[in-house]
MARZA-539079 format. One record per residue: x, y, z of N, C-alpha, C in turn. Coordinates in Angstrom, 1 decimal. Example, Ala and Ser with C-alpha at 12.3 -4.5 7.8 and 13.67 -1.06 7.14 Angstrom:
residues 2
<n_px: 13.2; n_py: -5.7; n_pz: 7.8; ca_px: 12.3; ca_py: -4.5; ca_pz: 7.8; c_px: 13.2; c_py: -3.3; c_pz: 7.8>
<n_px: 12.8; n_py: -2.2; n_pz: 7.1; ca_px: 13.7; ca_py: -1.1; ca_pz: 7.1; c_px: 12.9; c_py: 0.0; c_pz: 7.9>
end
This chain:
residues 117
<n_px: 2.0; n_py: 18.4; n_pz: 4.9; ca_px: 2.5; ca_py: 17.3; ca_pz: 5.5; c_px: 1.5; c_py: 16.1; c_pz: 5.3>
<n_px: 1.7; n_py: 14.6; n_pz: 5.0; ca_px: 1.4; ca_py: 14.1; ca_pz: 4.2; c_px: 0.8; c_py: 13.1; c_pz: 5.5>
<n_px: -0.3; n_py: 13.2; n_pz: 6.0; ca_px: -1.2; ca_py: 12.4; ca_pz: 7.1; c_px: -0.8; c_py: 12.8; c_pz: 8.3>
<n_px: -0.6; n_py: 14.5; n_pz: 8.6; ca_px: 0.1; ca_py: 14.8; ca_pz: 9.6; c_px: -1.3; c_py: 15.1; c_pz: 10.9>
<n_px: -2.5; n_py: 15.2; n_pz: 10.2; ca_px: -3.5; ca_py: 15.7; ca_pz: 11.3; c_px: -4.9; c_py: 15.7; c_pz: 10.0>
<n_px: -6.1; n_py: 16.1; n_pz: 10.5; ca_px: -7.0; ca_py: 16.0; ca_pz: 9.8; c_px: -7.0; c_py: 17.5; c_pz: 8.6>
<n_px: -7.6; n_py: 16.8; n_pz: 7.7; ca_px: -7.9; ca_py: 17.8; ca_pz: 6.3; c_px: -9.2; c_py: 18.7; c_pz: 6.2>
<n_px: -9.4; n_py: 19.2; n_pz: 6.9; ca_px: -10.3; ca_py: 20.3; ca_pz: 6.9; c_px: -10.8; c_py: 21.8; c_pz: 6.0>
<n_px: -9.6; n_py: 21.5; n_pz: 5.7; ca_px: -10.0; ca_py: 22.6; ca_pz: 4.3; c_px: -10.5; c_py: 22.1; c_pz: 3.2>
<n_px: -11.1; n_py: 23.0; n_pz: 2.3; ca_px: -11.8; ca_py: 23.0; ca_pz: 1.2; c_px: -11.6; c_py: 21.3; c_pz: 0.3>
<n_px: -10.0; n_py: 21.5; n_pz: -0.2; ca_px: -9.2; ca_py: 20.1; ca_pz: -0.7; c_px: -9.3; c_py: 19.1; c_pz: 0.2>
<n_px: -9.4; n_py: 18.9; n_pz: 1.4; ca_px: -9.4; ca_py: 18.1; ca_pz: 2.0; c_px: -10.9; c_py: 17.3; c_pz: 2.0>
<n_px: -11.5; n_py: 18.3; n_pz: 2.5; ca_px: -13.1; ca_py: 17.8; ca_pz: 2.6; c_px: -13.6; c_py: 17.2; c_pz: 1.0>
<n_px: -13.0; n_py: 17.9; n_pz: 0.4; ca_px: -13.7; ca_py: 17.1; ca_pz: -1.3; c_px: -12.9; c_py: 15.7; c_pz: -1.3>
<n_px: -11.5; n_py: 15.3; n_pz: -1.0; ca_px: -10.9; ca_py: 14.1; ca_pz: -0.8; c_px: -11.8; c_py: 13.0; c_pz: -0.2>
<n_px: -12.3; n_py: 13.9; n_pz: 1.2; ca_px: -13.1; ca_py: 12.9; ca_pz: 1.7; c_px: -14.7; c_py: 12.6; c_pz: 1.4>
<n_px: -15.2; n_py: 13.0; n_pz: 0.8; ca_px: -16.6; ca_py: 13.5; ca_pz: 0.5; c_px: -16.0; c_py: 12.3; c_pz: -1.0>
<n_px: -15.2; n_py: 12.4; n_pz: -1.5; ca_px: -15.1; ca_py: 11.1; ca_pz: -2.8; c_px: -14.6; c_py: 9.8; c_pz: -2.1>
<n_px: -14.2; n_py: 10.1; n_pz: -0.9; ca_px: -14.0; ca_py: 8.4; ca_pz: -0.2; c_px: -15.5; c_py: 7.9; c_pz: 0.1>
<n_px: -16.0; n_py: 8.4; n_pz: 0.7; ca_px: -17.4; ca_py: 8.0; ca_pz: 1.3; c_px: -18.4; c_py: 7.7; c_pz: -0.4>
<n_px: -18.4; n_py: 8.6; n_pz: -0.5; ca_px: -19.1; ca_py: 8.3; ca_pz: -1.8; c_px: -19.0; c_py: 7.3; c_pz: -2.6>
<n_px: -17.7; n_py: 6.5; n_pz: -2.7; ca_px: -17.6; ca_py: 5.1; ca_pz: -3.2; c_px: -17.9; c_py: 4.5; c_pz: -2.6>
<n_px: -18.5; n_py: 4.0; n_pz: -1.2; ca_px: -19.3; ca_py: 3.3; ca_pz: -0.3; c_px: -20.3; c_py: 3.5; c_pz: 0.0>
<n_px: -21.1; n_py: 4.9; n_pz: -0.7; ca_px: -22.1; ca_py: 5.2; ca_pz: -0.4; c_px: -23.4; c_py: 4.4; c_pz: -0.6>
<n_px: -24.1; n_py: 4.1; n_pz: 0.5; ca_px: -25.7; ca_py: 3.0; ca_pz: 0.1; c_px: -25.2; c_py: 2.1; c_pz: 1.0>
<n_px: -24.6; n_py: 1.9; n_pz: 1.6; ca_px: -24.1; ca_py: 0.9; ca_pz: 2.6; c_px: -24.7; c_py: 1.1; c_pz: 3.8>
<n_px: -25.6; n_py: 0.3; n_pz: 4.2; ca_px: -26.2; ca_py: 0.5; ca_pz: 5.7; c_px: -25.8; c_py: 1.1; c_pz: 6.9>
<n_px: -24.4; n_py: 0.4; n_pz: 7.3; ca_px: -23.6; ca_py: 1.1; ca_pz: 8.6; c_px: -22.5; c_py: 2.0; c_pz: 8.0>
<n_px: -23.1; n_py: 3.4; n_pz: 8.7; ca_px: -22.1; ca_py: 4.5; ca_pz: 8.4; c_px: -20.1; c_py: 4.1; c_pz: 9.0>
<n_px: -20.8; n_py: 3.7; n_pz: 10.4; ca_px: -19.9; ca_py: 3.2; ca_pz: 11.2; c_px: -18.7; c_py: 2.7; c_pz: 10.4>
<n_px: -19.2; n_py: 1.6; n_pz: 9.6; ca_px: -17.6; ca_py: 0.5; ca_pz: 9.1; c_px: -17.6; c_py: 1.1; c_pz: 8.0>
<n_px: -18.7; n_py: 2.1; n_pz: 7.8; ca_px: -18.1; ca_py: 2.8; ca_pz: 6.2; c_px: -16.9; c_py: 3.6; c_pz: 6.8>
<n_px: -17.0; n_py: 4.2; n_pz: 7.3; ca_px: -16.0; ca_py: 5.2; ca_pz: 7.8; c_px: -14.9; c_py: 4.4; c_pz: 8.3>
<n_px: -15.0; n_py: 3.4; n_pz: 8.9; ca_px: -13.9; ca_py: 2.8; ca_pz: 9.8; c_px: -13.1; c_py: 2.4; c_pz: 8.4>
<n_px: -13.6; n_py: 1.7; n_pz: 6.9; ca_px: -13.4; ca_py: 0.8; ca_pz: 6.2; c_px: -12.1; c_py: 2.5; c_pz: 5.8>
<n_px: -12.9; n_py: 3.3; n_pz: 5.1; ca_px: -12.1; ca_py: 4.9; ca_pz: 4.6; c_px: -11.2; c_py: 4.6; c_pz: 5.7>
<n_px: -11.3; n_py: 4.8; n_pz: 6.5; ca_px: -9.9; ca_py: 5.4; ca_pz: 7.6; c_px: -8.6; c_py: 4.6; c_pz: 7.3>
<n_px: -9.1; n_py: 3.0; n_pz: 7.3; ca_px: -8.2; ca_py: 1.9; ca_pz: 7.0; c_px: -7.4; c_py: 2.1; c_pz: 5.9>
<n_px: -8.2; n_py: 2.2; n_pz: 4.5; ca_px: -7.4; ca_py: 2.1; ca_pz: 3.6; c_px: -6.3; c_py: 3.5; c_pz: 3.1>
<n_px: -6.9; n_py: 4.3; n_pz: 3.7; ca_px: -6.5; ca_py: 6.1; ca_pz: 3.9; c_px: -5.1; c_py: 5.6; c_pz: 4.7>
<n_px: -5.0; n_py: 5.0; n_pz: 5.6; ca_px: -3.8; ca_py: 5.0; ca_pz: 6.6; c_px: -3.0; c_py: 4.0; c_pz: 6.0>
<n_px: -3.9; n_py: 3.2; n_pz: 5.1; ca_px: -2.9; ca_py: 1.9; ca_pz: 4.4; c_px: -2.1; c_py: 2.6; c_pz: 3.5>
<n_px: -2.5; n_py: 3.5; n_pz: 2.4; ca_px: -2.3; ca_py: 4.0; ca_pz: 1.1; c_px: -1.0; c_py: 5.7; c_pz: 2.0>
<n_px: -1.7; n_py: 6.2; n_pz: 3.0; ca_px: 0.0; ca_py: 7.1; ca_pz: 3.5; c_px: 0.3; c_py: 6.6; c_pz: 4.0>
<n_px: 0.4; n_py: 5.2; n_pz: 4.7; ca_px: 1.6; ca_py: 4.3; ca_pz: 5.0; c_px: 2.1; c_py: 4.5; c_pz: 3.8>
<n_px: 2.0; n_py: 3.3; n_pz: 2.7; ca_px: 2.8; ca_py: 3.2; ca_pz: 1.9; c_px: 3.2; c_py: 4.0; c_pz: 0.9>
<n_px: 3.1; n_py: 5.1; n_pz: 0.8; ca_px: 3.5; ca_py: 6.6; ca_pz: 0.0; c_px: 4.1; c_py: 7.2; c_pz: 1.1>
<n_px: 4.6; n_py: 7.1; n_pz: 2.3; ca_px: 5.2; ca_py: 7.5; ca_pz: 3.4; c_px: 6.9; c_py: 6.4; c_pz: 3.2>
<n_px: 6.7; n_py: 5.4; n_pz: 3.1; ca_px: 7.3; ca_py: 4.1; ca_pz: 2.7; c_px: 8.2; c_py: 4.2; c_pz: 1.5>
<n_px: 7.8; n_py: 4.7; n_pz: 0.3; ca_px: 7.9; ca_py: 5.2; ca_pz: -0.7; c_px: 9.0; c_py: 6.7; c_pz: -1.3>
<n_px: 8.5; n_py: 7.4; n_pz: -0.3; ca_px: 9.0; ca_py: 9.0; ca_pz: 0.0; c_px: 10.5; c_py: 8.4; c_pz: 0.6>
<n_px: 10.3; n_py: 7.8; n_pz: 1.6; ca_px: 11.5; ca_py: 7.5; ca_pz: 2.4; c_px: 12.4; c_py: 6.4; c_pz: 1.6>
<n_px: 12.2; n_py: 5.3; n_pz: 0.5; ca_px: 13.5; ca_py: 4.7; ca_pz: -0.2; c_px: 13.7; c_py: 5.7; c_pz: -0.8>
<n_px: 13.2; n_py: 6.5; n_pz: -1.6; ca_px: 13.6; ca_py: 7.8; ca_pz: -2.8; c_px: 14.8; c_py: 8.3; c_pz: -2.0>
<n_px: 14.2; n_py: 9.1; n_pz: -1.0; ca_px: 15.4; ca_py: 9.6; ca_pz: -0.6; c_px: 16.7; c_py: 9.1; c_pz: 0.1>
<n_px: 16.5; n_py: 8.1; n_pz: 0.8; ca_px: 17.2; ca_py: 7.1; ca_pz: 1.1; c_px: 18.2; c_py: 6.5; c_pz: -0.1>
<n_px: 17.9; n_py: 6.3; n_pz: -1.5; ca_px: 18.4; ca_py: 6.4; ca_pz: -2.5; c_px: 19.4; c_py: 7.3; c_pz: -3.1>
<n_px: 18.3; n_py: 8.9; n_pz: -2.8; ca_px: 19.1; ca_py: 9.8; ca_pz: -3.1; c_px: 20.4; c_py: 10.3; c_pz: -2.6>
<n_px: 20.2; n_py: 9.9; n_pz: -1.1; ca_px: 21.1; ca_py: 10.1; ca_pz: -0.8; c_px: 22.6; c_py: 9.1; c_pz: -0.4>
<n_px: 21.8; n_py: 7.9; n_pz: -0.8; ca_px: 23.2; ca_py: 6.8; ca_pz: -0.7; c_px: 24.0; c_py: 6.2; c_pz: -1.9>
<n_px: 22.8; n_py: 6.1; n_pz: -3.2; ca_px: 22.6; ca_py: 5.8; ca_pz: -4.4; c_px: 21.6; c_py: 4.2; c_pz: -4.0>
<n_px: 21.5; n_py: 4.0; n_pz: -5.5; ca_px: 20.7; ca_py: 2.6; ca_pz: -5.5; c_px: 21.2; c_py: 1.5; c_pz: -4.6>
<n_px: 20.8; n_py: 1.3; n_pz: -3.3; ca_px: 21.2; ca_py: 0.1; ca_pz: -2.9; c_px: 20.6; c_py: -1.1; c_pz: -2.4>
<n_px: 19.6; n_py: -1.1; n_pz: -3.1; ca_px: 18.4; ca_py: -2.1; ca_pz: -3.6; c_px: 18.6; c_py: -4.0; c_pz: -3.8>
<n_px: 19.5; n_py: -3.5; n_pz: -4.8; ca_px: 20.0; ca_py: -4.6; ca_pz: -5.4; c_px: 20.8; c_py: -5.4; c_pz: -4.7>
<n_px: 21.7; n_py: -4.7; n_pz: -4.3; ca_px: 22.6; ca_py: -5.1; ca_pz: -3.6; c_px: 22.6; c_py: -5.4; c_pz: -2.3>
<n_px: 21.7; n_py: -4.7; n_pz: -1.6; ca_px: 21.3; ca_py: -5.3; ca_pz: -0.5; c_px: 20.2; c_py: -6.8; c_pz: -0.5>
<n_px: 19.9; n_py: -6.7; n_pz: -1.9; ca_px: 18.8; ca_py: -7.8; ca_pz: -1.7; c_px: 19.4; c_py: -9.1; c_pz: -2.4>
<n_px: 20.8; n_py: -8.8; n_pz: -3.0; ca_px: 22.0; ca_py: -10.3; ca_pz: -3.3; c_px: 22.8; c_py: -10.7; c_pz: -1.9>
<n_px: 22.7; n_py: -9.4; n_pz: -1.1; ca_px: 23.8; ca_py: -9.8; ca_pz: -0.1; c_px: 22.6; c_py: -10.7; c_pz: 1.3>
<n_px: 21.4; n_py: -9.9; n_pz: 1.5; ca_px: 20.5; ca_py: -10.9; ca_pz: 2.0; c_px: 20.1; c_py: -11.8; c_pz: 1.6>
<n_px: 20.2; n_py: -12.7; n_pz: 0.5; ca_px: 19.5; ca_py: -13.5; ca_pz: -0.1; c_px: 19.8; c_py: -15.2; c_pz: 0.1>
<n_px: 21.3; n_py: -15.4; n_pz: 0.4; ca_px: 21.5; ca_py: -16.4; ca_pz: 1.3; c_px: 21.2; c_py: -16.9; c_pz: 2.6>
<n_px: 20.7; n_py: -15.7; n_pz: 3.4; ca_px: 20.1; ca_py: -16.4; ca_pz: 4.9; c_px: 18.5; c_py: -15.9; c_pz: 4.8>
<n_px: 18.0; n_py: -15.5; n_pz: 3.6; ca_px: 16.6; ca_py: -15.9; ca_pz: 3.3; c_px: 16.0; c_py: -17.0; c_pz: 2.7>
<n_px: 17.2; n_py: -17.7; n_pz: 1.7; ca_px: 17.1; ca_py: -19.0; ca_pz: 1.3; c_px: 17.7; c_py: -20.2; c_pz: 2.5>
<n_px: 18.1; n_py: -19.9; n_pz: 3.1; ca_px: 18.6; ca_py: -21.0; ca_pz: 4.4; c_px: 17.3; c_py: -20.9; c_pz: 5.3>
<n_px: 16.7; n_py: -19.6; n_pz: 5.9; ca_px: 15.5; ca_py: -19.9; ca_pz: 6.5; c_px: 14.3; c_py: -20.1; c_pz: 5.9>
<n_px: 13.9; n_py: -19.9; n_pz: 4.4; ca_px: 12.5; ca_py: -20.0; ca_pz: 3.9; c_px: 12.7; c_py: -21.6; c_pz: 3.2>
<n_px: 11.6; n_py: -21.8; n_pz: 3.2; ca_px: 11.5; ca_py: -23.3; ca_pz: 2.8; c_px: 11.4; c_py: -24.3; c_pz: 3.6>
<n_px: 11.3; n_py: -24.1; n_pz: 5.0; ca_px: 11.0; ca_py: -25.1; ca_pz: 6.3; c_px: 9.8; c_py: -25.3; c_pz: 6.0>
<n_px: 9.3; n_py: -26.1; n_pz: 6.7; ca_px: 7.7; ca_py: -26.6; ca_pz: 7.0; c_px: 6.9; c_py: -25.4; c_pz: 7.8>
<n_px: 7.6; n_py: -24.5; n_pz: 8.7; ca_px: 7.0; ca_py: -24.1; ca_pz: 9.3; c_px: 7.1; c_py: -22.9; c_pz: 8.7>
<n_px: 7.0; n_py: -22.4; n_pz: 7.8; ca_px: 6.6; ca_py: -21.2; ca_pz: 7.1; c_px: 6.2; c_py: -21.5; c_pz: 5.9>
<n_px: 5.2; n_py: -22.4; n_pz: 5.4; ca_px: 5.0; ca_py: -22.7; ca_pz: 4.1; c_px: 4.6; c_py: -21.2; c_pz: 3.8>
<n_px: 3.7; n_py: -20.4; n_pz: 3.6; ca_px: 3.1; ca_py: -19.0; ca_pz: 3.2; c_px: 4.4; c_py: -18.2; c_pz: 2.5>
<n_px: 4.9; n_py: -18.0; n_pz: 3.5; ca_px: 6.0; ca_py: -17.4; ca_pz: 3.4; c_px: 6.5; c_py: -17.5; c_pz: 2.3>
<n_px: 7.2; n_py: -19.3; n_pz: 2.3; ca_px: 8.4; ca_py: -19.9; ca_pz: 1.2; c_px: 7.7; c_py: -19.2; c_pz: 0.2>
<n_px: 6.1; n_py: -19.9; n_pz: 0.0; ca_px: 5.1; ca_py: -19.7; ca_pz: -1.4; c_px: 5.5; c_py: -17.9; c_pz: -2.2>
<n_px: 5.4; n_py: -17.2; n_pz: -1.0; ca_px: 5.6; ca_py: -15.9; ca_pz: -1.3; c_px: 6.7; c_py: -15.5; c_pz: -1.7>
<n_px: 8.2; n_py: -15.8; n_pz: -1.5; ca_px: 8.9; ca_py: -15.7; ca_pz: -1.6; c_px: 9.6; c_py: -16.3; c_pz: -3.1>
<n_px: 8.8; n_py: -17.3; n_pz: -2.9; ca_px: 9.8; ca_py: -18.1; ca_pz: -4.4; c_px: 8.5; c_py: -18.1; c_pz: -5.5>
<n_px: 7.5; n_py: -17.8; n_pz: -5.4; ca_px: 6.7; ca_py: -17.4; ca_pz: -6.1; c_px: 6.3; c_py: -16.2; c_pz: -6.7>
<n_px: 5.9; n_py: -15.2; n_pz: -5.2; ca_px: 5.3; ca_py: -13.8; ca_pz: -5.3; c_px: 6.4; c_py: -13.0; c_pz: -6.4>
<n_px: 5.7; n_py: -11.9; n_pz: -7.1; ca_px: 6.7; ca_py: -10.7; ca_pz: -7.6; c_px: 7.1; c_py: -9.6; c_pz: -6.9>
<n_px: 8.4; n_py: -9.3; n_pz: -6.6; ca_px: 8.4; ca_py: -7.9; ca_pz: -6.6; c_px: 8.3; c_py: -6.8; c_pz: -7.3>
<n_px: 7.4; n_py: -6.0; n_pz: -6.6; ca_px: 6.9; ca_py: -4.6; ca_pz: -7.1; c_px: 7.1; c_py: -3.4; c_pz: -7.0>
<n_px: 7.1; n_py: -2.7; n_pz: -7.7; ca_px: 7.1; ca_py: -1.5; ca_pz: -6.8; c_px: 5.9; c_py: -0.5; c_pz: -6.6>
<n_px: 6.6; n_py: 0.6; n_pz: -6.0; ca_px: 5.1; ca_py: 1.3; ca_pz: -5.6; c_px: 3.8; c_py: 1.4; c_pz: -6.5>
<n_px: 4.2; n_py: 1.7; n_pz: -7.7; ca_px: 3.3; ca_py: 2.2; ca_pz: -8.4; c_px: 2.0; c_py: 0.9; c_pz: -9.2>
<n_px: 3.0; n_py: 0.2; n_pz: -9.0; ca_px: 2.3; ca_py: -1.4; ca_pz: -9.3; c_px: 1.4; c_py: -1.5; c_pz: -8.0>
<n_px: 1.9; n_py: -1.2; n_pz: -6.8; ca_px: 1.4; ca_py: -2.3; ca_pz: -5.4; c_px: 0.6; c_py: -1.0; c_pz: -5.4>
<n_px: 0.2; n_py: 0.3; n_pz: -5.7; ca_px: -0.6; ca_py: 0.8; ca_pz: -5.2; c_px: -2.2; c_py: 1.4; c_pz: -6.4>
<n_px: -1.8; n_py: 0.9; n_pz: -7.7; ca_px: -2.8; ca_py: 0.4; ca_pz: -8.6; c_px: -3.8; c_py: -0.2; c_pz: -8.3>
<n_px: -4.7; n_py: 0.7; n_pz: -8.6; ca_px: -6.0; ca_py: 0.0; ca_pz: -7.9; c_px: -6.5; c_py: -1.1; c_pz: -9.0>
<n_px: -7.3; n_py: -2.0; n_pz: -7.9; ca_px: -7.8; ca_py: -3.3; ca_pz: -8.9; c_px: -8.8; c_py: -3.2; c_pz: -10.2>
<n_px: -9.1; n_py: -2.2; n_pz: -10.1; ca_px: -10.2; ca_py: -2.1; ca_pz: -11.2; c_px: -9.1; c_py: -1.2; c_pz: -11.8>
<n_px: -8.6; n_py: -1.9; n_pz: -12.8; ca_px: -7.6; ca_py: -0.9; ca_pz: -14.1; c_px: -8.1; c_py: -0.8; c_pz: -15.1>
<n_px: -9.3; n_py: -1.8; n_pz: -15.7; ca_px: -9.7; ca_py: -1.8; ca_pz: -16.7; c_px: -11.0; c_py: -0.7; c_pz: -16.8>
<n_px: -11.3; n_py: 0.4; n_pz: -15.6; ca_px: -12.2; ca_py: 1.0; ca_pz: -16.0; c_px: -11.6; c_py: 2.5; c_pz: -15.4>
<n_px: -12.2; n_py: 3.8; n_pz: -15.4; ca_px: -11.6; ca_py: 4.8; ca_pz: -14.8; c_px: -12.6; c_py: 5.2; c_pz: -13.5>
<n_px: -13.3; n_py: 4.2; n_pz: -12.6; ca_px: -14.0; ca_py: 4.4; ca_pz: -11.5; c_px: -14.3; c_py: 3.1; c_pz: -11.2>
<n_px: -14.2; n_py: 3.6; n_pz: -9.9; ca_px: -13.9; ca_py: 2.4; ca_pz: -9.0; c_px: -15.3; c_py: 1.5; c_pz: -8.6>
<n_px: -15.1; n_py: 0.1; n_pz: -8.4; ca_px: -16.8; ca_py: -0.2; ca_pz: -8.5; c_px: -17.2; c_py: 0.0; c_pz: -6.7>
<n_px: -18.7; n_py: 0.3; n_pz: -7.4; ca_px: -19.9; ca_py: 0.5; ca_pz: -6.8; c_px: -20.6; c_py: -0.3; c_pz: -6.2>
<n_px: -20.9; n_py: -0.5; n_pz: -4.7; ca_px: -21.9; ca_py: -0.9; ca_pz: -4.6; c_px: -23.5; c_py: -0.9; c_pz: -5.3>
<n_px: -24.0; n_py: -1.9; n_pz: -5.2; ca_px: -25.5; ca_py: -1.4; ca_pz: -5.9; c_px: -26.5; c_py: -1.2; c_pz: -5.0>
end
C-alpha cells in the first residue's frame, strides 16, 4: 500500500537511508527530516493522484479532453480579472503536464541529485 503507514523493513529503511543522505552535512537534523517527510508526502500525493486518473480512465475511457473543452469557457470568463493575475499568467501561459514530466527531477542533466557541500 503506497504511503499506507511507516516502512520498516529492509526496502524501506534503504529508501530512507538514500533520502537523508542527499541532505546529509546539514546542521539541523530536525528540518532535514521535516524537509524528507515533505517532499515524500508531496511525491505519494501525486503518484496517488496519478494511480486514481489511470483508473478513472480505465474505467470510463479518456475523458480528459473533453472535460477540459467543456470547462474551458467558464475558466476563460473568470481568469483574466485583475484580481487573479497569477492565476490568468498560469493559465494562458503555464503548460500542461503530465505526471512523468511534473514529477522529473530538476537535475536531468546528471544521474544524482545535487549535493550539498
Amino acid at each position: 500500500m503506497l504511503g499506507g503507514g511507516p516502512t520498516l523493513g529492509p526496502n524501506g529503511l534503504a529508501v530512507t537511508e538514500a533520502k537523508l543522505a542527499v541532505l546529509d552535512g546539514l546542521p539541523d537534523i530536525d528540518t532535514v527530516m521535516r524537509a524528507v517527510e515533505a517532499v515524500s508526502a508531496y511525491v505519494t500525493g501525486a503518484i496517488r493522484c496519478e494511480i486514481a486518473n489511470l483508473r478513472a480512465e480505465r474505467a470510463t475511457g479518456p475523458v480528459q479532453a473533453r472535460l477540459a473543452a467543456r470547462l474551458r469557457p467558464a475558466r476563460d470568463e473568470n481568469v483574466g480579472h485583475r484580481r487573479v493575475p497569477a492565476l490568468t499568467k498560469a493559465v494562458h501561459v503555464g503548460m500542461d503536464v503530465d505526471a512523468e514530466t511534473s514529477l522529473r527531477p530538476v537535475w536531468t542533466g546528471s544521474s544524482t541529485p545535487w549535493r550539498p557541500s
